[in-house]
C-alpha distance (Angstrom), angle and dihedral (degrees) to the residues before:
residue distance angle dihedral
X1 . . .
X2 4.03 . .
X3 3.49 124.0 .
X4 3.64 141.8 176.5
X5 3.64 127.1 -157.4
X6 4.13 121.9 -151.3
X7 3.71 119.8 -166.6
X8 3.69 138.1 148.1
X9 3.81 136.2 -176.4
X10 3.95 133.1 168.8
X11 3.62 96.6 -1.0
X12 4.31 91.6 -50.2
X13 3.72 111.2 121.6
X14 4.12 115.8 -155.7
X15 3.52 129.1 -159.2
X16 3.61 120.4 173.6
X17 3.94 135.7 165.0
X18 3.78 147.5 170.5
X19 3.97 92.0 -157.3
X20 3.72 107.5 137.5
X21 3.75 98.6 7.9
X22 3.78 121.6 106.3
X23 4.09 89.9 -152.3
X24 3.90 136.3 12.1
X25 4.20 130.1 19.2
X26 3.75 129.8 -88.7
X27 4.20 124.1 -139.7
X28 3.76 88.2 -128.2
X29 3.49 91.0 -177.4
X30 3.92 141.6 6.9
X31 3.68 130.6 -177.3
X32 3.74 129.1 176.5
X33 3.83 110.4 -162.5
X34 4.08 86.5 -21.0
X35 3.45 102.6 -50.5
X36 4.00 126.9 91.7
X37 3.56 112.5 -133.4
X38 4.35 95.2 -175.0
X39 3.56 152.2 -34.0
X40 4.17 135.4 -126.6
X41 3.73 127.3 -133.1
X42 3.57 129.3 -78.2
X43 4.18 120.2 -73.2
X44 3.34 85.5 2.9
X45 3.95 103.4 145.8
X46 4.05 123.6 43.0
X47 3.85 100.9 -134.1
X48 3.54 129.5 22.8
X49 3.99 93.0 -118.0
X50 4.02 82.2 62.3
X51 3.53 86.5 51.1
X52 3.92 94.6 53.0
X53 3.65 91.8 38.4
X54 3.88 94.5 58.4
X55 3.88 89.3 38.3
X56 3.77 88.1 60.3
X57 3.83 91.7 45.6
X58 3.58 91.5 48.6
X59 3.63 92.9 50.2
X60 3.70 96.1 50.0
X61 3.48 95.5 53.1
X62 4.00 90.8 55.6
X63 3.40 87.8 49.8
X64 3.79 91.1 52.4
X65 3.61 94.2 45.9
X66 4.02 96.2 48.6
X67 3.80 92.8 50.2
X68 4.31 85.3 44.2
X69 4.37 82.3 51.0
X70 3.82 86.2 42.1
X71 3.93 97.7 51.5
X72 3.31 85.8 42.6
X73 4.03 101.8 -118.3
């Protein structure tokens, strides 16, 4: 069965899904403060709540690194 997953804290915006794949989640989307700043491979995470935990990893450390590039560090 396919599934997507939806969930958004602190301005980061998660999407992930197993839809297609026969093992393992996707980050289907990711945006930091409404822009999307990459994605990963395919399968690349077991569940989808390793999926969503990387995506909100990922997605603070863009946000960290733009406001480091905006402050000019």
């Amino acid at each position: 069965m396919s599934r997507t997953e939806t969930i958004e804290e602190n301005g980061i915006r998660v999407v992930v899904s197993n839809h297609g794949l026969s093992s393992g989640w996707d980050i289907v989307s990711l945006l930091v403060d409404g822009m999307d700043p990459q994605s990963g491979r395919a399968g690349e995470f077991a569940t989808d709540k390793d999926a969503i935990r990387a995506a909100f990893e990922r997605g603070e450390a863009e946000r960290q690194k733009r406001q480091a590039k905006s402050s000019g560090a």
